[in-house]
Biotite code that builds the C-alpha atoms (Angstrom):
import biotite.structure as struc

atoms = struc.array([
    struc.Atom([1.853, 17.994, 12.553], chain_id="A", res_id=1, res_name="UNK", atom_name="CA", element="C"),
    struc.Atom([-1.790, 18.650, 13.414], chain_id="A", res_id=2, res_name="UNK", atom_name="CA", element="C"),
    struc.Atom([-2.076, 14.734, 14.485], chain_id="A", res_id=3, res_name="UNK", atom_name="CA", element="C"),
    struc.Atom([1.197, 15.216, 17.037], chain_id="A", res_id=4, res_name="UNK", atom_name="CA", element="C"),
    struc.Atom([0.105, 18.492, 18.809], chain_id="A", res_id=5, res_name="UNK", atom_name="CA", element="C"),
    struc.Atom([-3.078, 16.994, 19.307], chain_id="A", res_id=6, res_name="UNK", atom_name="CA", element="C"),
    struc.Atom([-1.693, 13.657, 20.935], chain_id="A", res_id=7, res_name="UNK", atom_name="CA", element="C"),
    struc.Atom([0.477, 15.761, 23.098], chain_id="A", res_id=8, res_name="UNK", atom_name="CA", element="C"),
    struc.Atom([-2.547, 17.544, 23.896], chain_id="A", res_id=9, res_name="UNK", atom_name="CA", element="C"),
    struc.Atom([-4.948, 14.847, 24.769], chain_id="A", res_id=10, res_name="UNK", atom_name="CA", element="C"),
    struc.Atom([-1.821, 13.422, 27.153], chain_id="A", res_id=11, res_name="UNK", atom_name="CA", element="C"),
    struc.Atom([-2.543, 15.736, 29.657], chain_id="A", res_id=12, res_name="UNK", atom_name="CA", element="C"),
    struc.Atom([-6.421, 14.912, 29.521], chain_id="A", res_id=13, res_name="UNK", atom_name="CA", element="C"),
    struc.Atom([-6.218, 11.852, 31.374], chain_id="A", res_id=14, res_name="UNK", atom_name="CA", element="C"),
    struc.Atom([-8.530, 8.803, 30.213], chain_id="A", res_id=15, res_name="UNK", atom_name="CA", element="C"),
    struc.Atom([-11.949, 10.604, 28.188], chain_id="A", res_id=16, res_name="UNK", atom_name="CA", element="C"),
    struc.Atom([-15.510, 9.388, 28.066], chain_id="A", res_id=17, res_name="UNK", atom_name="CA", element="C"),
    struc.Atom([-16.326, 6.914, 25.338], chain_id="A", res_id=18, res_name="UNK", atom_name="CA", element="C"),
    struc.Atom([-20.529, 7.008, 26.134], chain_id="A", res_id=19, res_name="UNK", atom_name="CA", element="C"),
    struc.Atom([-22.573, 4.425, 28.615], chain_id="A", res_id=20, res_name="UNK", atom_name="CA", element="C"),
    struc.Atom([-22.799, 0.960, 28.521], chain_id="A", res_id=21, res_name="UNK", atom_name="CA", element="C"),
    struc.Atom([-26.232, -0.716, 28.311], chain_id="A", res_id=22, res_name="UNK", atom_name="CA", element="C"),
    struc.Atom([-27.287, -0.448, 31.714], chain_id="A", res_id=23, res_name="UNK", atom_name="CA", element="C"),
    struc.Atom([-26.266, 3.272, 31.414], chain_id="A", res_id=24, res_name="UNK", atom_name="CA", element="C"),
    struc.Atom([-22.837, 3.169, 33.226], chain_id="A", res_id=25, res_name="UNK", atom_name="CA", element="C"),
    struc.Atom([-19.759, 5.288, 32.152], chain_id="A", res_id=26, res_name="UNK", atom_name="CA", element="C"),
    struc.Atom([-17.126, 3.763, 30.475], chain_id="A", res_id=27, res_name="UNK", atom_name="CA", element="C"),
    struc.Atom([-13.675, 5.426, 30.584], chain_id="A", res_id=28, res_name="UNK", atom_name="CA", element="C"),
    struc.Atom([-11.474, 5.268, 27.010], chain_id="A", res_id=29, res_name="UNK", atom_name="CA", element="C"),
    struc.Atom([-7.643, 4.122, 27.457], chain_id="A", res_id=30, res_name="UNK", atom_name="CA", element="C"),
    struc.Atom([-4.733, 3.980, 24.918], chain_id="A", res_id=31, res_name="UNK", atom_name="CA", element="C"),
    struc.Atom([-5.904, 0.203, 24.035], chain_id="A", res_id=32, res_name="UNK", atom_name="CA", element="C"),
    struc.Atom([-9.100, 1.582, 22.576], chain_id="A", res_id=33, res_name="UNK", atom_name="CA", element="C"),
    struc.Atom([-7.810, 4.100, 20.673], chain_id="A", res_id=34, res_name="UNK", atom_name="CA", element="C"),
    struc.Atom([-6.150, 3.947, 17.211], chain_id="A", res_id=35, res_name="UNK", atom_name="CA", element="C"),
    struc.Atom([-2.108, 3.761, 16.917], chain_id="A", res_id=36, res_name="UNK", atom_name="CA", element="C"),
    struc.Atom([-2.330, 5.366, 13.335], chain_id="A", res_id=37, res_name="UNK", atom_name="CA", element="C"),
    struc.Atom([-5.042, 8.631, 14.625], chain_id="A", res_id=38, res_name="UNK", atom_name="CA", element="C"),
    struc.Atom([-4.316, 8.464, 18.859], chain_id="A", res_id=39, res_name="UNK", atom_name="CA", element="C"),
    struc.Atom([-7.762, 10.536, 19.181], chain_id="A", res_id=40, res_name="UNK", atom_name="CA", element="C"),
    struc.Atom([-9.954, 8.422, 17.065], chain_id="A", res_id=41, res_name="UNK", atom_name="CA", element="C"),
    struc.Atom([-11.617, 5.215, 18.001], chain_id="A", res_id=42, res_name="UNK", atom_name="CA", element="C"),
    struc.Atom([-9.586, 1.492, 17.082], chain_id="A", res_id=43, res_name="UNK", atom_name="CA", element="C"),
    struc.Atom([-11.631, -0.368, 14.587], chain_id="A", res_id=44, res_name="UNK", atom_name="CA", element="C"),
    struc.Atom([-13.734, -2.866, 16.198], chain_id="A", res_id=45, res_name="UNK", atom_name="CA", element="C"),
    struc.Atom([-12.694, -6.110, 13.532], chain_id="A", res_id=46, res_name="UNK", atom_name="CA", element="C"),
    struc.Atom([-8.712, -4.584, 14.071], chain_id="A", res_id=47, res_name="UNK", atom_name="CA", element="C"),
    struc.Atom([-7.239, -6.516, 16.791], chain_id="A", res_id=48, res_name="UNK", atom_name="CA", element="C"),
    struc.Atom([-3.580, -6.187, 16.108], chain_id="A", res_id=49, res_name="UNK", atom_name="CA", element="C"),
    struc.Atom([-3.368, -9.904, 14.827], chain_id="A", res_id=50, res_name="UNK", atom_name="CA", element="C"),
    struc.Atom([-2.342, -8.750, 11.080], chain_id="A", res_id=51, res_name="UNK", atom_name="CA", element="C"),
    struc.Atom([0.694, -7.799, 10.287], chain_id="A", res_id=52, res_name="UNK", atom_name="CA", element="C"),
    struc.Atom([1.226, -3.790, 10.885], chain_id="A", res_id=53, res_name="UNK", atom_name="CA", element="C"),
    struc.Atom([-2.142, -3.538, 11.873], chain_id="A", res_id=54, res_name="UNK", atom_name="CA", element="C"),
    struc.Atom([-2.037, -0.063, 13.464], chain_id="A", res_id=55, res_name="UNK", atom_name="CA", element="C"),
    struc.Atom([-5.947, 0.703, 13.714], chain_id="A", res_id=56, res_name="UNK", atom_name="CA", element="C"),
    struc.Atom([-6.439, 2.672, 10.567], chain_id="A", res_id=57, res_name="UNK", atom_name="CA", element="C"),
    struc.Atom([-9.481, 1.947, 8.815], chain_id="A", res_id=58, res_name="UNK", atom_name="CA", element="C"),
    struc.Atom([-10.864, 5.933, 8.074], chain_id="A", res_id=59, res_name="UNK", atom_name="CA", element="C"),
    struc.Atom([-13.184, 4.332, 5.341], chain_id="A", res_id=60, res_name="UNK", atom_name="CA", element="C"),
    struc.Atom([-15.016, 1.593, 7.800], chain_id="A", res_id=61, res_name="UNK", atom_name="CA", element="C"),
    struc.Atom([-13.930, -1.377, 5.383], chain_id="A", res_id=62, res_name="UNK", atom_name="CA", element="C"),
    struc.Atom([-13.638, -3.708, 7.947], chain_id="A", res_id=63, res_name="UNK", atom_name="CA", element="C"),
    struc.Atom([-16.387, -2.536, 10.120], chain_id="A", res_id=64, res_name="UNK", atom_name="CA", element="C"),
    struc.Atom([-18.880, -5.827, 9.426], chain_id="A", res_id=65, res_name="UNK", atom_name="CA", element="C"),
    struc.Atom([-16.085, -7.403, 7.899], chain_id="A", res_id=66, res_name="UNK", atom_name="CA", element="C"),
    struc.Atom([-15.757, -11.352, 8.534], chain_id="A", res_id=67, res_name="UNK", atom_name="CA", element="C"),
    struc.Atom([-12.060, -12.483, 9.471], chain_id="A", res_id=68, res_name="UNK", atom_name="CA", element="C"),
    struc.Atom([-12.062, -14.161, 5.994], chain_id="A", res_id=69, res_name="UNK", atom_name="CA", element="C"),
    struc.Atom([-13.137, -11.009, 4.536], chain_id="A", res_id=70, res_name="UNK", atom_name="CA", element="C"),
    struc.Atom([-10.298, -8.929, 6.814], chain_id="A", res_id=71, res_name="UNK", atom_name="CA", element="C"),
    struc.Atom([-7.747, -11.809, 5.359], chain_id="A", res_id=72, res_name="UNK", atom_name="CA", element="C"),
    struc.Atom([-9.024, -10.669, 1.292], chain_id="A", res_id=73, res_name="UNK", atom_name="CA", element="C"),
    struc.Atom([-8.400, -7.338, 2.342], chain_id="A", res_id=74, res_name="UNK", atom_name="CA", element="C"),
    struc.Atom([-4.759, -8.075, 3.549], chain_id="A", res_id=75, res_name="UNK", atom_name="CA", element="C"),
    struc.Atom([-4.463, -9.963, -0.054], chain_id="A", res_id=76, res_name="UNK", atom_name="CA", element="C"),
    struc.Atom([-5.916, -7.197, -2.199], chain_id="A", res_id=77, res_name="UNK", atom_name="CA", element="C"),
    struc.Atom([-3.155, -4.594, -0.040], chain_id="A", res_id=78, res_name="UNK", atom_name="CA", element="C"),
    struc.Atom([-0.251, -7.099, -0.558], chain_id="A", res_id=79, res_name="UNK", atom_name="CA", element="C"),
    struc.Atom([-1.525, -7.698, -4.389], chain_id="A", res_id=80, res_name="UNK", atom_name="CA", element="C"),
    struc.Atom([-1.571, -3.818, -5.138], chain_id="A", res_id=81, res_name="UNK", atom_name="CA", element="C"),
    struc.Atom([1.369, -3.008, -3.171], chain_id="A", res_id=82, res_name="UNK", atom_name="CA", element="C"),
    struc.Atom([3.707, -5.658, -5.533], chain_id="A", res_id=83, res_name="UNK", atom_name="CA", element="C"),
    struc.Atom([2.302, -4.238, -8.050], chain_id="A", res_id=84, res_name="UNK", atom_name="CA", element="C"),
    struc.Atom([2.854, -0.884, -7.351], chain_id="A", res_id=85, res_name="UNK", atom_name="CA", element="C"),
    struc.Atom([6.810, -1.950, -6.235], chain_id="A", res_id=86, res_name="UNK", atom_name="CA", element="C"),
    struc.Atom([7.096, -2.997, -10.120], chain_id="A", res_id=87, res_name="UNK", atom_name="CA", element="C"),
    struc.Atom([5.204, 0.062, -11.198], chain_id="A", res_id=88, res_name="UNK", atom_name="CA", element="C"),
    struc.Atom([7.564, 2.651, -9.082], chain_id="A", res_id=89, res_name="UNK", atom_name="CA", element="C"),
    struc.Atom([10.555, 0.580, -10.512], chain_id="A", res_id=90, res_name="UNK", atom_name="CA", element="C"),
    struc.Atom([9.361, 0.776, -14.258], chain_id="A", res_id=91, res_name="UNK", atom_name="CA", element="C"),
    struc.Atom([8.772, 4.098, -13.631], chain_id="A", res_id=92, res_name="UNK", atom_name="CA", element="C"),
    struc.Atom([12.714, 5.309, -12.927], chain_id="A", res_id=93, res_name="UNK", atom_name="CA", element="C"),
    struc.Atom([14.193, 2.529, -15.353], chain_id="A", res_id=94, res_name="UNK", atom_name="CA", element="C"),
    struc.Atom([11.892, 3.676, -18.321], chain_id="A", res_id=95, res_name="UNK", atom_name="CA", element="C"),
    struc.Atom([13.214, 7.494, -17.513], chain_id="A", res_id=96, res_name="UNK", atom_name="CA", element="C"),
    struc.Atom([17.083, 5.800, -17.381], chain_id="A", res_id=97, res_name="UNK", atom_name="CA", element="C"),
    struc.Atom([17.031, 3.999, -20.119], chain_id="A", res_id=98, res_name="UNK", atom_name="CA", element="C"),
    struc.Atom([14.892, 5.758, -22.696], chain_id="A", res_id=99, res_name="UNK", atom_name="CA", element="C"),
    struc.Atom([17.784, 7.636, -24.330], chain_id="A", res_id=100, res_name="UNK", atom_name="CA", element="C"),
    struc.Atom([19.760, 4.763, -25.267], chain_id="A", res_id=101, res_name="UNK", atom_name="CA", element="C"),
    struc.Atom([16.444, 3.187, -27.444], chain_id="A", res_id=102, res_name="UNK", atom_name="CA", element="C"),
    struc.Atom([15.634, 3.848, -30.832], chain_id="A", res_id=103, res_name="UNK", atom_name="CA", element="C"),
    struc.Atom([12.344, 5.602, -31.479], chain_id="A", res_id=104, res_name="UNK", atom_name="CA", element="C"),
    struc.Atom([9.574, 5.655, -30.518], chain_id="A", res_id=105, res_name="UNK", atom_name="CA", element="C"),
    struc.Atom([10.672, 3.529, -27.717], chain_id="A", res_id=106, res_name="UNK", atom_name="CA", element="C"),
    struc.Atom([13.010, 6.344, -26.493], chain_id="A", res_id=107, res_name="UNK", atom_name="CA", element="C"),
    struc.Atom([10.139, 8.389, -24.582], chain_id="A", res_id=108, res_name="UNK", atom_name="CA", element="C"),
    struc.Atom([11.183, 9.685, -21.752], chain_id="A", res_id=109, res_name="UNK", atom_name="CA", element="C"),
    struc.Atom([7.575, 9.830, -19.938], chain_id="A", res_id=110, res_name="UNK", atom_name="CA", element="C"),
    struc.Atom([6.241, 6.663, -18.812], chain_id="A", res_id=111, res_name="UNK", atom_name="CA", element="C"),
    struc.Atom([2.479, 7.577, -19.264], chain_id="A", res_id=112, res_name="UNK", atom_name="CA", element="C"),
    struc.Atom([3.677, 8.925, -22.698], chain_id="A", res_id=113, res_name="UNK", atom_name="CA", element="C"),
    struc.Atom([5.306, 5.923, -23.325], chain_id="A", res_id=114, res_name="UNK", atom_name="CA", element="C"),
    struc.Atom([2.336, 3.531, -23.133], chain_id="A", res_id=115, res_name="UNK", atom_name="CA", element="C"),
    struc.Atom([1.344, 5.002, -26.205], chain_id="A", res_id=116, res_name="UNK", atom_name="CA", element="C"),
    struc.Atom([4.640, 3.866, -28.133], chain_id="A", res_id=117, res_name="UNK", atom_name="CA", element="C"),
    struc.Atom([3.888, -0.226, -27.313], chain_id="A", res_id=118, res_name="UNK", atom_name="CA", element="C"),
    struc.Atom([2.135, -1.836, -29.773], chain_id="A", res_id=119, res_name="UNK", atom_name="CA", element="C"),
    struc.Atom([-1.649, -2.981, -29.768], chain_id="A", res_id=120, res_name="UNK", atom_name="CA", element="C"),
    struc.Atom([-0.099, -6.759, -29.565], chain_id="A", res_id=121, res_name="UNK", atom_name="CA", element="C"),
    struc.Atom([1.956, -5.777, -26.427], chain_id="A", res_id=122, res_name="UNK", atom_name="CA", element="C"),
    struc.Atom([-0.463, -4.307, -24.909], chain_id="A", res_id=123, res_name="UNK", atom_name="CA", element="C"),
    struc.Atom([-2.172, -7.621, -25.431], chain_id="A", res_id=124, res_name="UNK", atom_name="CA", element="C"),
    struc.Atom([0.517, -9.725, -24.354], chain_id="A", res_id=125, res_name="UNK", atom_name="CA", element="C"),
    struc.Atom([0.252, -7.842, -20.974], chain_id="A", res_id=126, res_name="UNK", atom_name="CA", element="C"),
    struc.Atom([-3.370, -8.270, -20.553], chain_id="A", res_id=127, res_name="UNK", atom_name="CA", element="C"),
    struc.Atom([-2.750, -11.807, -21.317], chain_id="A", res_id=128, res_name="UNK", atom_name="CA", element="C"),
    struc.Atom([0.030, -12.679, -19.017], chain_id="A", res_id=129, res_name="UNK", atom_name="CA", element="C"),
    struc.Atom([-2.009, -10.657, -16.112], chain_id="A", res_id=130, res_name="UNK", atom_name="CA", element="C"),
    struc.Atom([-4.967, -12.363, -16.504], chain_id="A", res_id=131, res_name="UNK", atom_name="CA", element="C"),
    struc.Atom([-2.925, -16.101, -16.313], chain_id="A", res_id=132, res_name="UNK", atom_name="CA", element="C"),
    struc.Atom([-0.966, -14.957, -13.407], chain_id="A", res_id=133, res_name="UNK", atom_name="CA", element="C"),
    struc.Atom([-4.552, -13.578, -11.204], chain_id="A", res_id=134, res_name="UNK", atom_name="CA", element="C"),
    struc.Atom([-6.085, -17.115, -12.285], chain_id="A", res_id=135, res_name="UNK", atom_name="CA", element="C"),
    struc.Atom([-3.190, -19.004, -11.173], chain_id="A", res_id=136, res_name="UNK", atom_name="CA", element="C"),
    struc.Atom([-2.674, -17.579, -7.652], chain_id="A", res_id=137, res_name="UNK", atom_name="CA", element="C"),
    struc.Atom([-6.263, -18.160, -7.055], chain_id="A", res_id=138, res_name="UNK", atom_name="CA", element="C"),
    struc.Atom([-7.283, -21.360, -4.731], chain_id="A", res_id=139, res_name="UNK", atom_name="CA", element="C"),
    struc.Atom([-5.111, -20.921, -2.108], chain_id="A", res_id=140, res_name="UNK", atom_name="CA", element="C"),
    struc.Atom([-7.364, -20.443, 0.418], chain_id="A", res_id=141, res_name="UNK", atom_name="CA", element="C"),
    struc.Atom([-6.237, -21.409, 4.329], chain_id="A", res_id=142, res_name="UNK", atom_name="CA", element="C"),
    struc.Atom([-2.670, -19.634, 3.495], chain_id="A", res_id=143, res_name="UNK", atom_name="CA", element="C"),
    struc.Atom([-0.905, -17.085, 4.800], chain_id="A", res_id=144, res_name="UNK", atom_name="CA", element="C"),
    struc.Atom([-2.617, -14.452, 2.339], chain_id="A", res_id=145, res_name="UNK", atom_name="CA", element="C"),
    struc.Atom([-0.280, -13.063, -0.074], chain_id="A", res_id=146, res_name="UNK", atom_name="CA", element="C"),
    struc.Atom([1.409, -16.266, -0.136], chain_id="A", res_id=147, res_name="UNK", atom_name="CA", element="C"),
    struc.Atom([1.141, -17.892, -4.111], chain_id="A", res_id=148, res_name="UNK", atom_name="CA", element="C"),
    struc.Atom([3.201, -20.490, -3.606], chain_id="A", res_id=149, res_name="UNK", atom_name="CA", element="C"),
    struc.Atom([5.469, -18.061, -5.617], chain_id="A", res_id=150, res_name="UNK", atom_name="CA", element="C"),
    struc.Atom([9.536, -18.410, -4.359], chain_id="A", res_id=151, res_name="UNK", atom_name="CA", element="C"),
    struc.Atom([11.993, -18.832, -6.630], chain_id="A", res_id=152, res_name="UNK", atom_name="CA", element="C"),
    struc.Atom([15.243, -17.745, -4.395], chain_id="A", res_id=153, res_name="UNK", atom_name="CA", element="C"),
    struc.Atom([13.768, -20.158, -1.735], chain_id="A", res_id=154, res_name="UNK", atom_name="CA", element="C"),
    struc.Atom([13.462, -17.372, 0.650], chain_id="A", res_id=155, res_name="UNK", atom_name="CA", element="C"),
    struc.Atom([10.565, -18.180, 2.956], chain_id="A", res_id=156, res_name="UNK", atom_name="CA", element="C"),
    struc.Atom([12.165, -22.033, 2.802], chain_id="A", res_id=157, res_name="UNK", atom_name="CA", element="C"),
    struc.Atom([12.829, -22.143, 6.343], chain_id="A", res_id=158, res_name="UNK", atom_name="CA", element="C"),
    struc.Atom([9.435, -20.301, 7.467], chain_id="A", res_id=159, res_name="UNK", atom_name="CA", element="C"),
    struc.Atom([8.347, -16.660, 6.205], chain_id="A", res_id=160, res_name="UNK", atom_name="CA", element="C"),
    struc.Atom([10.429, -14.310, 8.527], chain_id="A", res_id=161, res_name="UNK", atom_name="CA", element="C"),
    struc.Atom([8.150, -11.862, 10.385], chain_id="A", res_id=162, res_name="UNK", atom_name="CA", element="C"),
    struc.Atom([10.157, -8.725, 9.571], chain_id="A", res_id=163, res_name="UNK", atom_name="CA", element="C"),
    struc.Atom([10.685, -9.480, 6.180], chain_id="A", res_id=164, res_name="UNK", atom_name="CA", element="C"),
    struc.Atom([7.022, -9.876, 5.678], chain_id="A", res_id=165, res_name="UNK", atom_name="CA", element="C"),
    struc.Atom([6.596, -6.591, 7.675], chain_id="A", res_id=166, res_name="UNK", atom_name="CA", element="C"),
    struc.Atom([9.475, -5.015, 5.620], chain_id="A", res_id=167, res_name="UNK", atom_name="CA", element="C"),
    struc.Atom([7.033, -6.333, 2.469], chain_id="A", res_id=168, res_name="UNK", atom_name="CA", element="C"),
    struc.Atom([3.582, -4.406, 3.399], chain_id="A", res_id=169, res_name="UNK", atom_name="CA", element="C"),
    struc.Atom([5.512, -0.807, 4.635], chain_id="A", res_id=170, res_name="UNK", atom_name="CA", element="C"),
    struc.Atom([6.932, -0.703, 1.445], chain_id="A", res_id=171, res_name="UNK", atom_name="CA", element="C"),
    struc.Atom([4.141, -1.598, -0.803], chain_id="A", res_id=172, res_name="UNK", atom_name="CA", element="C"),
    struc.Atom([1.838, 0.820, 1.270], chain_id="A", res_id=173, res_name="UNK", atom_name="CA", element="C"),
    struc.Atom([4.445, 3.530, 0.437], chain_id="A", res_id=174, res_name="UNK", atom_name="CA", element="C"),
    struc.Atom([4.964, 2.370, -3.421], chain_id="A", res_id=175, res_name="UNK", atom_name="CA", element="C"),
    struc.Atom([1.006, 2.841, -3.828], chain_id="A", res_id=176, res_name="UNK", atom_name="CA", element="C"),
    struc.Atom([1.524, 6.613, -2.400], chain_id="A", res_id=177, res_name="UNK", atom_name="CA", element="C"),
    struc.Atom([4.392, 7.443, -4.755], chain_id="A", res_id=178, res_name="UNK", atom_name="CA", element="C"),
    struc.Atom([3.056, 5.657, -7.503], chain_id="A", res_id=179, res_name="UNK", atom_name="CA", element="C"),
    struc.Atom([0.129, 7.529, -7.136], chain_id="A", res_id=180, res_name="UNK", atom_name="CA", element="C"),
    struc.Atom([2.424, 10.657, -6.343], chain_id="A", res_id=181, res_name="UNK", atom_name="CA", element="C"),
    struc.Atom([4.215, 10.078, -9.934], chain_id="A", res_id=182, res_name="UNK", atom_name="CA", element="C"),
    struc.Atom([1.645, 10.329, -12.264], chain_id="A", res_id=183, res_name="UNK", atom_name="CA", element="C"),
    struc.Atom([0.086, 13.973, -10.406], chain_id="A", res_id=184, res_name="UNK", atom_name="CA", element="C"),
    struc.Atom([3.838, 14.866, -10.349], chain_id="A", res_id=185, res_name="UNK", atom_name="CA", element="C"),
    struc.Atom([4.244, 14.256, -14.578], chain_id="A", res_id=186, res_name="UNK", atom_name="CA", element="C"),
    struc.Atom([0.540, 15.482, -15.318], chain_id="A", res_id=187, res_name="UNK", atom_name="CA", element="C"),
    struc.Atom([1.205, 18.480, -13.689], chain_id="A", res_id=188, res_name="UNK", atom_name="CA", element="C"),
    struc.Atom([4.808, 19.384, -14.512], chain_id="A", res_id=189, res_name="UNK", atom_name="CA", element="C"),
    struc.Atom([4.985, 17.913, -17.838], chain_id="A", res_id=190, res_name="UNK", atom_name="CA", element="C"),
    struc.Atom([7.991, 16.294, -17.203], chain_id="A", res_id=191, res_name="UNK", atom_name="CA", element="C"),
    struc.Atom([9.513, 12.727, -16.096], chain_id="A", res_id=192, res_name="UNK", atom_name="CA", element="C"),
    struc.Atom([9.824, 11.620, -12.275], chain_id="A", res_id=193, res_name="UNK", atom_name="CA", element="C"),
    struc.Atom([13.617, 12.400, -12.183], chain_id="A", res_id=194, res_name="UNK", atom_name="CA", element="C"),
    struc.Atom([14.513, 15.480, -13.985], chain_id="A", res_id=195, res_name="UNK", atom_name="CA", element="C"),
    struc.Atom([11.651, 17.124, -11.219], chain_id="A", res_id=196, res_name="UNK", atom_name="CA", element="C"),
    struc.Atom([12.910, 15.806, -8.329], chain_id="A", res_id=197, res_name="UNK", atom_name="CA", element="C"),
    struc.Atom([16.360, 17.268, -8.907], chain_id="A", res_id=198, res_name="UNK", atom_name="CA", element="C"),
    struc.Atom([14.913, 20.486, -10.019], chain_id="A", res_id=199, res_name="UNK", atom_name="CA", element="C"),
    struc.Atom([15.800, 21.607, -6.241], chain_id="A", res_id=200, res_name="UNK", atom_name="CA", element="C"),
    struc.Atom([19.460, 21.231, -6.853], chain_id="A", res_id=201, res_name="UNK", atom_name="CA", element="C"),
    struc.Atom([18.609, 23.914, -9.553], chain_id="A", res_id=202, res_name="UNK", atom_name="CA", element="C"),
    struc.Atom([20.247, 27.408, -9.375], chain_id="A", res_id=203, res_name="UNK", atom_name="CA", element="C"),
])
């Protein structure tokens, strides 16, 4: 809200200052130098709109000194975290669903609760099967990142599809917020994802 009254604000101020040059000459600041995700802070320099959904939003200065093969990691890492987050935010609602149709102690409703019901051996066989799947996608350097060569409903078969692959990053940025949202939501309520989201519906 703050963010919107302030860009309706700053659209009556006309183009503002952004300091002098080198030989001391003012330089006037337009829209194209200013961030699409914060319209009153500065674009990142290394952010020129060529990655997908790149909307200028760097807050932490990541990409700052950042090499375009660095920048391309980056991308990688997001896509890599977002897919797994996707899973996570699925497991997350199935574990709630079907926990009361398993026998105990496999029938715990709480996902972070339920970690503690899998055996040290599946716990292992997780570590295991992560640790074969990160050094298998490795090497594939000069690809579209987040491409692994992983496609098994031939999807991208005529060419990856622009607004599928932007339809892929929105909604792994969003899983890593409610992923992240789940676990303050159960350590602070004590209770699973679903049963406090419909608490509203409550009388």
């Amino acid at each position: 809200m703050f963010a919107s009254l302030l860009t309706g604000a700053l659209a009556f101020q006309g183009p503002m200052l952004a300091g002098r040059s080198p030989r001391g000459a003012v330089r006037m600041v337009t829209e194209d130098d200013l961030s699409a995700a914060i319209p009153f802070v500065a674009k990142p320099k290394n952010l020129n709109g060529e990655l997908l959904c790149d909307i200028g939003f760097d807050p932490a200065g990541f990409t700052n000194k950042a090499s375009p093969e660095k920048i391309a990691k980056f991308r990688e890492a997001e896509l890599k975290h977002g897919r797994v987050c996707m899973l996570a935010v699925l497991g997350f609602v199935a574990q709630e669903l079907i926990a009361p149709y398993q026998a105990a102690p496999f029938n715990e409703v709480n996902p972070i609760n339920a970690i503690a019901a899998v055996p040290a051996l599946g716990i292992l066989q997780i570590i295991v099967l992560c640790g074969i799947i990160e050094n298998r996608t490795q090497g594939y350097a000069g690809r579209i990142p987040g491409d692994i060569g992983f496609d098994p409903l031939g999807l991208s078969a005529g060419g990856i599809k622009e607004d599928w692959a932007i339809a892929e990053i929105k909604h792994g940025r969003l899983a890593m917020i409610a992923f992240l949202a789940f676990q303050v939501q159960i350590k602070v309520s004590g209770e699973s994802v679903l049963s406090t989201t419909f608490d509203i519906f409550s009388p």
